[in-house]
ChimeraX commands (.cxc) that place a marker at each C-alpha (Angstrom):
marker #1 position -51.16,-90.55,5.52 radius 0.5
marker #1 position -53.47,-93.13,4.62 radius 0.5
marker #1 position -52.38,-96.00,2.34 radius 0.5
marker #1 position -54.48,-95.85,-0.95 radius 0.5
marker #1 position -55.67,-99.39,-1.83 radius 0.5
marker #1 position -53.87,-101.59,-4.08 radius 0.5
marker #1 position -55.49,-101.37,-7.83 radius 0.5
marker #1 position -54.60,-104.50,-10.12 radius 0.5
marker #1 position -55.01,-103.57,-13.74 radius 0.5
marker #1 position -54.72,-104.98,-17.44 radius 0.5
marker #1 position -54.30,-102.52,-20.03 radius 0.5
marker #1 position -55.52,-104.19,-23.61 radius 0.5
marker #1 position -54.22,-102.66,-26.83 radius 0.5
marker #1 position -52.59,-103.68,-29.81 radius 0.5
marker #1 position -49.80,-101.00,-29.93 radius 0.5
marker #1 position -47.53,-101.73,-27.54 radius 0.5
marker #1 position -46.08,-98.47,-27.75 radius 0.5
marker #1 position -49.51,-97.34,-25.98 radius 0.5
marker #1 position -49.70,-99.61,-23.17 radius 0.5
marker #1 position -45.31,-98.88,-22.38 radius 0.5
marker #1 position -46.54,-95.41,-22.55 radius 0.5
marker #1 position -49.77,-95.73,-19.76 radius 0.5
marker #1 position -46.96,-98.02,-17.76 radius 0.5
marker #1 position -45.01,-94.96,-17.13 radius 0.5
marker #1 position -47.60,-92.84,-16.17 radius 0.5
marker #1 position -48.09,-95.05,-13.58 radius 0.5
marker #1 position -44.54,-94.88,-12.27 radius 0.5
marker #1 position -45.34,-92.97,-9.43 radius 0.5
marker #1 position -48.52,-94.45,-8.15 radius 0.5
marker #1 position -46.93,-97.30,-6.88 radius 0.5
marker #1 position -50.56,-98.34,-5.36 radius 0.5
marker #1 position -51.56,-99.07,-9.50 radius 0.5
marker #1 position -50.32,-102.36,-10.50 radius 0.5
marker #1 position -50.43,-103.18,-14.38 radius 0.5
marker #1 position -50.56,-106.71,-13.72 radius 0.5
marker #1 position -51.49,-108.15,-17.25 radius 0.5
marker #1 position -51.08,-106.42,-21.02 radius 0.5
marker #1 position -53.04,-107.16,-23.86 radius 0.5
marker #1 position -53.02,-106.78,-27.54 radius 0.5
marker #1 position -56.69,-107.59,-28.41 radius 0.5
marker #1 position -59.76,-108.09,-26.36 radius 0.5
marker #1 position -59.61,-111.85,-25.92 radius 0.5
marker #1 position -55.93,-111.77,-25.14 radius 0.5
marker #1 position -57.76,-109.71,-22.17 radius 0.5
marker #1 position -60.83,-111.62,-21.62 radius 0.5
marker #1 position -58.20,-114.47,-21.27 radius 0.5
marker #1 position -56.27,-112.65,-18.48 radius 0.5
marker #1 position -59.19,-111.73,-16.74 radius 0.5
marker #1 position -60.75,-115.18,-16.61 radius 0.5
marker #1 position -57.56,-116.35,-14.90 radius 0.5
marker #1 position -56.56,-113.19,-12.73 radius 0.5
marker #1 position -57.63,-111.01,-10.23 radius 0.5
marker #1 position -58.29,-107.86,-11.83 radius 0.5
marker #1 position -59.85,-104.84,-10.36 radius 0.5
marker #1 position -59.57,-102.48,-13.87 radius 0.5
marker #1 position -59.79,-103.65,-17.32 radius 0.5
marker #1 position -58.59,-100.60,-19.27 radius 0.5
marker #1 position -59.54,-101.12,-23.02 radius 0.5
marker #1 position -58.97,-99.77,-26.10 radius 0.5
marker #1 position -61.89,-100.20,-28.66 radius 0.5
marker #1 position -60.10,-101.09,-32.16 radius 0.5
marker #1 position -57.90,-104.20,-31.74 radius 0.5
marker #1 position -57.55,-107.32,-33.71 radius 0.5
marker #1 position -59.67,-110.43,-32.81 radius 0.5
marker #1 position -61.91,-109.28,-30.22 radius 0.5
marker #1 position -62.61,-105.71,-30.07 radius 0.5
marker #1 position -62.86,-103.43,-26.98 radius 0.5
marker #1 position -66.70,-103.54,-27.24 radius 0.5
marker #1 position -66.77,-107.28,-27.35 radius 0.5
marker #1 position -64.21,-107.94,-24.86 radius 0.5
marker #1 position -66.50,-105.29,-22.19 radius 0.5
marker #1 position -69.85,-106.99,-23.36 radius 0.5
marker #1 position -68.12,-110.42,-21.96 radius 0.5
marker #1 position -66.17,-108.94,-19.24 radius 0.5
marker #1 position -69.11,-107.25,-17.57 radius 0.5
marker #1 position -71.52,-110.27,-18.01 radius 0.5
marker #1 position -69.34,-112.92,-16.85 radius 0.5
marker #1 position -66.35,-111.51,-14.78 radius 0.5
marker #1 position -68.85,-108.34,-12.85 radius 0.5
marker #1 position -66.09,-107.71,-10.04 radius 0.5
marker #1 position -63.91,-106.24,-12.70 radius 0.5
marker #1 position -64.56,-102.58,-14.01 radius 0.5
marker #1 position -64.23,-101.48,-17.29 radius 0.5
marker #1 position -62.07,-98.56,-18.57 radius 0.5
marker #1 position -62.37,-97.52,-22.12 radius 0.5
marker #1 position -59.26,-95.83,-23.30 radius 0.5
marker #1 position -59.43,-94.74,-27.06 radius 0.5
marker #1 position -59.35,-92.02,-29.81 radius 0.5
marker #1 position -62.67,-93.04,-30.97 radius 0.5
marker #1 position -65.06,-90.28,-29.36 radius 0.5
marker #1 position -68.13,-90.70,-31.33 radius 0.5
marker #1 position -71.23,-91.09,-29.88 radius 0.5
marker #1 position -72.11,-94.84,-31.52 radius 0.5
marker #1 position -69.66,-95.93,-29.59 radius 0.5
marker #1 position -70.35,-94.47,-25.71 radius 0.5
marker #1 position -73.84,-95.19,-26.13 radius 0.5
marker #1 position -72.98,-98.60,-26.96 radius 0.5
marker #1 position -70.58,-99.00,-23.84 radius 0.5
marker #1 position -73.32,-97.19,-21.99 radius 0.5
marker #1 position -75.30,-99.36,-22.49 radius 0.5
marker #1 position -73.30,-102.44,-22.02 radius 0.5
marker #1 position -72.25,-100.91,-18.41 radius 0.5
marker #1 position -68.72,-100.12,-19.09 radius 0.5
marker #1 position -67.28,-97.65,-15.96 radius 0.5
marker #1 position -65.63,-94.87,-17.34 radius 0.5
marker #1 position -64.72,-93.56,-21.22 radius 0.5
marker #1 position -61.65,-91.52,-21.55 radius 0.5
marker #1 position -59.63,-90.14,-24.72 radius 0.5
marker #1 position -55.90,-91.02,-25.65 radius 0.5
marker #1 position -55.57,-87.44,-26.05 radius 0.5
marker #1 position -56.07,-86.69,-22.05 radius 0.5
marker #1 position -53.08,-86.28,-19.68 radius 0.5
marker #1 position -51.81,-88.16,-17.21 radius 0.5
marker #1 position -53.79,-86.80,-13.99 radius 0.5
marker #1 position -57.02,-87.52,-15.58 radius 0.5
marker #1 position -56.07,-90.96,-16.78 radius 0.5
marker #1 position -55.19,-91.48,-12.79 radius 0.5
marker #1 position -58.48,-89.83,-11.82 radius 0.5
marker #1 position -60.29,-92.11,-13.91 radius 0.5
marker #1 position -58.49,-95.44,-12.33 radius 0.5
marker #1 position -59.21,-94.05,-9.21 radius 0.5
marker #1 position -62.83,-92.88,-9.41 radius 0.5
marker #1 position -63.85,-96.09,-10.84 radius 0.5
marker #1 position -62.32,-97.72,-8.17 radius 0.5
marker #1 position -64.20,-96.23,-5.44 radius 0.5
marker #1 position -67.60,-97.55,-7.43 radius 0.5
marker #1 position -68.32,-94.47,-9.38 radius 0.5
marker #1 position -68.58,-93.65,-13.00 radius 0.5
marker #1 position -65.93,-91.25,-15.03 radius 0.5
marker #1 position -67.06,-89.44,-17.97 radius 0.5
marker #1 position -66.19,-85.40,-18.89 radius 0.5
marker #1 position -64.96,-83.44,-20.41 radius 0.5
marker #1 position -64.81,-83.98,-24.57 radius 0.5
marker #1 position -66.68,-87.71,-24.01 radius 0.5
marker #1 position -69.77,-86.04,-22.13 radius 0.5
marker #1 position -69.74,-82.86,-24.87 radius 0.5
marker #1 position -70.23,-85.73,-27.37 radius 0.5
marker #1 position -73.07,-87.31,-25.45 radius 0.5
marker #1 position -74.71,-83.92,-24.96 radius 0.5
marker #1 position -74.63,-82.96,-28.56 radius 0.5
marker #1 position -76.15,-86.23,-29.72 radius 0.5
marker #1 position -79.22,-86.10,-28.07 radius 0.5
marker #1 position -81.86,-84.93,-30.35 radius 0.5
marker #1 position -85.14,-85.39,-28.52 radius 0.5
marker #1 position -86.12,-87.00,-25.55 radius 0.5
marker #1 position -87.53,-89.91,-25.37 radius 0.5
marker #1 position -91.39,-90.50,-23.20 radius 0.5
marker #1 position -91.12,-92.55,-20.35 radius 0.5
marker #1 position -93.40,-92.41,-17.87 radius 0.5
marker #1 position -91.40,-92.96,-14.85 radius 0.5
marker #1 position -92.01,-90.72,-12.21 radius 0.5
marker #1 position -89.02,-89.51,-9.43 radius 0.5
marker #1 position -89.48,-88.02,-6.47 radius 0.5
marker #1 position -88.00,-84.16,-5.62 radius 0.5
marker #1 position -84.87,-85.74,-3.93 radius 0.5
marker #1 position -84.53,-88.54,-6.69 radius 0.5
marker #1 position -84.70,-85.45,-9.24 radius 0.5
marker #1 position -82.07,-83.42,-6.94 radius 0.5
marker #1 position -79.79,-86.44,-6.59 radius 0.5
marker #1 position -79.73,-87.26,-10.85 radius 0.5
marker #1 position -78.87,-83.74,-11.77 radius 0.5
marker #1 position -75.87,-83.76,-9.40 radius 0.5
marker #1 position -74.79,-87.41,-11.21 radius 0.5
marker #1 position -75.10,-85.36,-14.50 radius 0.5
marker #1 position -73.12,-82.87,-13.15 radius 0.5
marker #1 position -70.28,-85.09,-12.21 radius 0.5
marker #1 position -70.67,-84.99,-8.54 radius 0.5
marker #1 position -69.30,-87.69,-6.79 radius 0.5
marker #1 position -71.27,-89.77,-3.81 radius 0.5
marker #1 position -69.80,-87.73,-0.97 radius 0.5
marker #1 position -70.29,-84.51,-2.67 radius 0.5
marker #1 position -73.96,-85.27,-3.29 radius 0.5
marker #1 position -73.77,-85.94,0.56 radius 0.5
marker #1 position -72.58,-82.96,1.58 radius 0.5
marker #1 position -74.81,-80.57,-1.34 radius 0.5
marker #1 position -77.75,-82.57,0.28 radius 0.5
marker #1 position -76.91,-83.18,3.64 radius 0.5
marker #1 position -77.83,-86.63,3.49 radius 0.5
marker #1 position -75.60,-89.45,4.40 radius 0.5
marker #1 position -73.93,-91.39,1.65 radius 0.5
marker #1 position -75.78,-94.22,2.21 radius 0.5
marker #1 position -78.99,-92.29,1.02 radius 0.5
marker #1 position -77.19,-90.93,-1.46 radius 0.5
marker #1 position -76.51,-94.50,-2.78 radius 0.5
marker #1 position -80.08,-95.43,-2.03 radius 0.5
marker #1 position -81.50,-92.43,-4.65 radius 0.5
marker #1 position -78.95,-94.05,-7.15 radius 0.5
marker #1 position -79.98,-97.26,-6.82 radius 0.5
marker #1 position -83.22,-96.16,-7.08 radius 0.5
marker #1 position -83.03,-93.83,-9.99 radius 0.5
marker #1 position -81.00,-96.68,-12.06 radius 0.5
marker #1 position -83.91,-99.27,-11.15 radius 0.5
marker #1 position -86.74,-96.83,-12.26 radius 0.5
marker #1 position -84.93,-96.03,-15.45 radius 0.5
marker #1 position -83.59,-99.37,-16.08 radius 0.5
marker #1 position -80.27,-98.65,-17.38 radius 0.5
marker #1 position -76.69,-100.43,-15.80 radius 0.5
marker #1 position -75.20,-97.47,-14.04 radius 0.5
marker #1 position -74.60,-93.89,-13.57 radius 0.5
marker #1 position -73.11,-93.52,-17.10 radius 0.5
marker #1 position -76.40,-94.70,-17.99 radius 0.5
marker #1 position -78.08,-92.39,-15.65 radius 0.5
marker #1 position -76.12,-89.54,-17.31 radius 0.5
marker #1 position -77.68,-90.61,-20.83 radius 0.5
marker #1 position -80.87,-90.98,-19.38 radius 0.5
marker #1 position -81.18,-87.59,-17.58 radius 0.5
marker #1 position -80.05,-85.58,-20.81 radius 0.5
marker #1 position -82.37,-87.83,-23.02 radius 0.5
marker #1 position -85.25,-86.91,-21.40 radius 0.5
marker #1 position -84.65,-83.08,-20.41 radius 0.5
marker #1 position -84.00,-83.50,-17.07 radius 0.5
marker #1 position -81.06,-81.28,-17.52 radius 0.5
marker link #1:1,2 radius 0.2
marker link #1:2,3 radius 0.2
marker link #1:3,4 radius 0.2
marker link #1:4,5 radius 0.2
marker link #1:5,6 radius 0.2
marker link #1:6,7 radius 0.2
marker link #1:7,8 radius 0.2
marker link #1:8,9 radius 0.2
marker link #1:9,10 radius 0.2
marker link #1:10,11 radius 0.2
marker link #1:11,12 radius 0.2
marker link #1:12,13 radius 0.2
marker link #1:13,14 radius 0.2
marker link #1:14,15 radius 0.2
marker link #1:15,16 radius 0.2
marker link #1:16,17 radius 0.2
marker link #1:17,18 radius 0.2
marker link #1:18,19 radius 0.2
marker link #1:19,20 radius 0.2
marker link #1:20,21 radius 0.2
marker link #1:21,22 radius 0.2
marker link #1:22,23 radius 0.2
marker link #1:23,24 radius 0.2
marker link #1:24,25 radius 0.2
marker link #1:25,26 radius 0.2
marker link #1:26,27 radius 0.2
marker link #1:27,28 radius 0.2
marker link #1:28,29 radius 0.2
marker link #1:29,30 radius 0.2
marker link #1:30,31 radius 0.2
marker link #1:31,32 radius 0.2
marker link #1:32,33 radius 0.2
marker link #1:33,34 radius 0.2
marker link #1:34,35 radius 0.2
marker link #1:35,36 radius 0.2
marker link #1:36,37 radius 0.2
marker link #1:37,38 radius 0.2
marker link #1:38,39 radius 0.2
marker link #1:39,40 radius 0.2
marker link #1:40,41 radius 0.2
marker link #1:41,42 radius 0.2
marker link #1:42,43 radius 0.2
marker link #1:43,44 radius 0.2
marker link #1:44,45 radius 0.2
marker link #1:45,46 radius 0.2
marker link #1:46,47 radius 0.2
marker link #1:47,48 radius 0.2
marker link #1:48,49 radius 0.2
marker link #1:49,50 radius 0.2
marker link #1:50,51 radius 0.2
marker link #1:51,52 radius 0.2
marker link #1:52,53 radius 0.2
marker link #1:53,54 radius 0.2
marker link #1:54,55 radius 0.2
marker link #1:55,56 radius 0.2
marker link #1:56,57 radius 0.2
marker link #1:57,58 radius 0.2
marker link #1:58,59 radius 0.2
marker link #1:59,60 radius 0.2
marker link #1:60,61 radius 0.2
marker link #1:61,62 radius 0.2
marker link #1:62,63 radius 0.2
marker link #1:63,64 radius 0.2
marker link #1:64,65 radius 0.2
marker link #1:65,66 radius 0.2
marker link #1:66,67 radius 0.2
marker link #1:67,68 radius 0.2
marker link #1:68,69 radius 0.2
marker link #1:69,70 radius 0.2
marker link #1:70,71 radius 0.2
marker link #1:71,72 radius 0.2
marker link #1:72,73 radius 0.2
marker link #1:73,74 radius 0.2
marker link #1:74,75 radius 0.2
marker link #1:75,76 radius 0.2
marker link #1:76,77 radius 0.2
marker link #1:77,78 radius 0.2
marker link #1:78,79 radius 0.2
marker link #1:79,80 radius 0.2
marker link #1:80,81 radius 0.2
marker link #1:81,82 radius 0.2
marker link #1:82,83 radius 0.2
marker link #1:83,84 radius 0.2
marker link #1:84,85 radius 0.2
marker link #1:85,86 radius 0.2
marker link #1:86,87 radius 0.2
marker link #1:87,88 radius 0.2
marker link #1:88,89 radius 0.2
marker link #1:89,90 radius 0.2
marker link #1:90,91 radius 0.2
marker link #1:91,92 radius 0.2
marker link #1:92,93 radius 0.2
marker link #1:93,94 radius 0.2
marker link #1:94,95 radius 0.2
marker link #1:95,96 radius 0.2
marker link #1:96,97 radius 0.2
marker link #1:97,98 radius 0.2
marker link #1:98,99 radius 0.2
marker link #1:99,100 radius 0.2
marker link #1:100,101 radius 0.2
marker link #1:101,102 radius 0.2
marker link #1:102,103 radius 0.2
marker link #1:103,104 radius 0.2
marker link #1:104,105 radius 0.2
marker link #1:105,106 radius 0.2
marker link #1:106,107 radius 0.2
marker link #1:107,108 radius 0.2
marker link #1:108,109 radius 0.2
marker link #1:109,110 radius 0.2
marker link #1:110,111 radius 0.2
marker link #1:111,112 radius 0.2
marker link #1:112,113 radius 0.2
marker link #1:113,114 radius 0.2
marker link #1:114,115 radius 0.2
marker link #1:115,116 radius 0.2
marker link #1:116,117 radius 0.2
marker link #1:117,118 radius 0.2
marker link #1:118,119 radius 0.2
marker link #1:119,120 radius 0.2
marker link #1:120,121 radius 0.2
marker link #1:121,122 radius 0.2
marker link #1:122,123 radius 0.2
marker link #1:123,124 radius 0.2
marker link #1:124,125 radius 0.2
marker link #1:125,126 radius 0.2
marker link #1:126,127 radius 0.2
marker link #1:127,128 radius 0.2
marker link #1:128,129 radius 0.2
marker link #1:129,130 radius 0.2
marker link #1:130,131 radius 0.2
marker link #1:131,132 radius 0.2
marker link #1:132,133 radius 0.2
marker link #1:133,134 radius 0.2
marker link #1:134,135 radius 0.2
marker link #1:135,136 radius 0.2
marker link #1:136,137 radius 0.2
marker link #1:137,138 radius 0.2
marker link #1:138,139 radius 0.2
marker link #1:139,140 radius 0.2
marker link #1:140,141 radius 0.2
marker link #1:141,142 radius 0.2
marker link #1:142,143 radius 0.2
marker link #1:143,144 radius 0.2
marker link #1:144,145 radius 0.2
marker link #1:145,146 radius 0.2
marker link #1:146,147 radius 0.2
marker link #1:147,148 radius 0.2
marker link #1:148,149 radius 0.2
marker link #1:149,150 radius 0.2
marker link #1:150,151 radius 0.2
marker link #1:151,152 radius 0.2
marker link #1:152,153 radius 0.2
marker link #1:153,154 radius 0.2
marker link #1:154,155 radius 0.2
marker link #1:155,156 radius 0.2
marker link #1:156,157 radius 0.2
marker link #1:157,158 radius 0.2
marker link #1:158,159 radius 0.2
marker link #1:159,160 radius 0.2
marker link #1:160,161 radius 0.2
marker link #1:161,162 radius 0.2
marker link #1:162,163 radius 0.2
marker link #1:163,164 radius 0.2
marker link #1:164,165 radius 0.2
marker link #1:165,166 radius 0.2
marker link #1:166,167 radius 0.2
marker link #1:167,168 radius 0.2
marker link #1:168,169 radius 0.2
marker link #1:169,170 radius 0.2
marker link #1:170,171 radius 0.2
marker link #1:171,172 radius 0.2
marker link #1:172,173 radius 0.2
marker link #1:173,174 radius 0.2
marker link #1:174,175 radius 0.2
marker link #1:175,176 radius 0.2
marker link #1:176,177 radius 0.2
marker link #1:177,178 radius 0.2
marker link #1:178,179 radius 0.2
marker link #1:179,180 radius 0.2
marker link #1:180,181 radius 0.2
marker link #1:181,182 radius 0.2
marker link #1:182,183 radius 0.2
marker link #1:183,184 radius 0.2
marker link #1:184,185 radius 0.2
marker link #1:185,186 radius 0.2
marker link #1:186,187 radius 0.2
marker link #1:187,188 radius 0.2
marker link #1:188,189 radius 0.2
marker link #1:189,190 radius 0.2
marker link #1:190,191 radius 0.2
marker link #1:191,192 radius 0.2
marker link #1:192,193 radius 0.2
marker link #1:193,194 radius 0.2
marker link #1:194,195 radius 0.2
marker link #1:195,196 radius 0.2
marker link #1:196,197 radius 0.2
marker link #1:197,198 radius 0.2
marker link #1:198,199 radius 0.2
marker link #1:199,200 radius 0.2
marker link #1:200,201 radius 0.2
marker link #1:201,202 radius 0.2
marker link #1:202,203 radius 0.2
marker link #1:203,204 radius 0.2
marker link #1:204,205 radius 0.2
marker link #1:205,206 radius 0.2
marker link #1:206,207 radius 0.2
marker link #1:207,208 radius 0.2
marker link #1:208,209 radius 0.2
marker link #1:209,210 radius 0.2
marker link #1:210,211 radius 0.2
marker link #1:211,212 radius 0.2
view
């Protein structure tokens, strides 16, 4: 069996009850390290700045620096480091906000433990985690598209409905029968074209403007 890569994370929240909680989850992935813990965003940002840190996972509301802030900085300053966003607040102000900052995945307290793992893990392999309840949100808040003349070609429309549809890179590869390499040229492509940050971006994008 293949040894998974090590993942060094910080989880940033001001109940401590929260991050003990996330710490046991982890129990059994002994390739997850929480190396750092958190009780507001610049305790993190603080961490960060003087760690190696693969994950931040962050929790919006907390005292001096909120999640939002603390991602804002994070991804600007620190880009190596992805960005978790781990929080009861599912309203759509707040993912298009993270969105648009570039944060890497959005998950809900409420979730169990396989998809918290799923999350950690997905990000770390460079791709973007948001279902479920989070995407149902981002769905329901689009009202009308938006005109932008930006024009894709077949495969470039092909390749953003499968991101939409929560396909990873390889699975786009194999749907396609391209190699992932094209798959990850068509992404970069798409995200240039559209000018957003990232396949979360991508996602909001693509519903935006009807293209699913």
């Amino acid at each position: 069996m293949t040894q998974k890569k090590e993942l060094r994370i910080i989880i940033a929240d001001d109940h401590q009850i929260v991050i003990d909680g996330l710490k046991s989850l982890l129990v059994q992935q002994p390739h997850i390290k929480v190396v750092g813990e958190a009780s507001n965003g610049k305790e993190a940002l603080d961490f960060v700045a003087n760690h190696a840190v693969d994950i931040a996972v962050l929790d919006i509301s907390m005292p001096e620096m909120n999640g939002v802030e603390a991602a804002k900085i994070i991804k600007k300053e620190y880009p190596d480091t992805k960005i978790l966003i781990l929080t009861m607040h599912d309203g759509s102000e707040f993912i298009h906000e993270l969105i648009e900052i570039g944060a890497n995945g959005y998950i809900l307290k409420n979730r169990g433990k396989e998809e918290f793992v799923e999350a950690l893990e997905t990000i770390s392999q460079g791709e973007e985690y948001i279902k479920g309840q989070v995407l149902n949100t981002l769905l329901k808040a689009v009202r009308k598209p938006k005109s932008k003349n930006v024009q894709f070609t077949k495969r470039e429309k092909e390749v953003l409905r499968l991101i939409v549809n929560d396909h990873t890179t390889s699975e786009i590869s194999a749907k396609l029968n391209i190699a992932n390499s094209t798959v990850e040229t068509h992404r970069r492509n798409l995200i240039e074209k559209t000018g957003v940050k990232s396949s979360l971006g991508l996602v909001r994008y693509a519903v935006e403007n009807g293209y699913v």
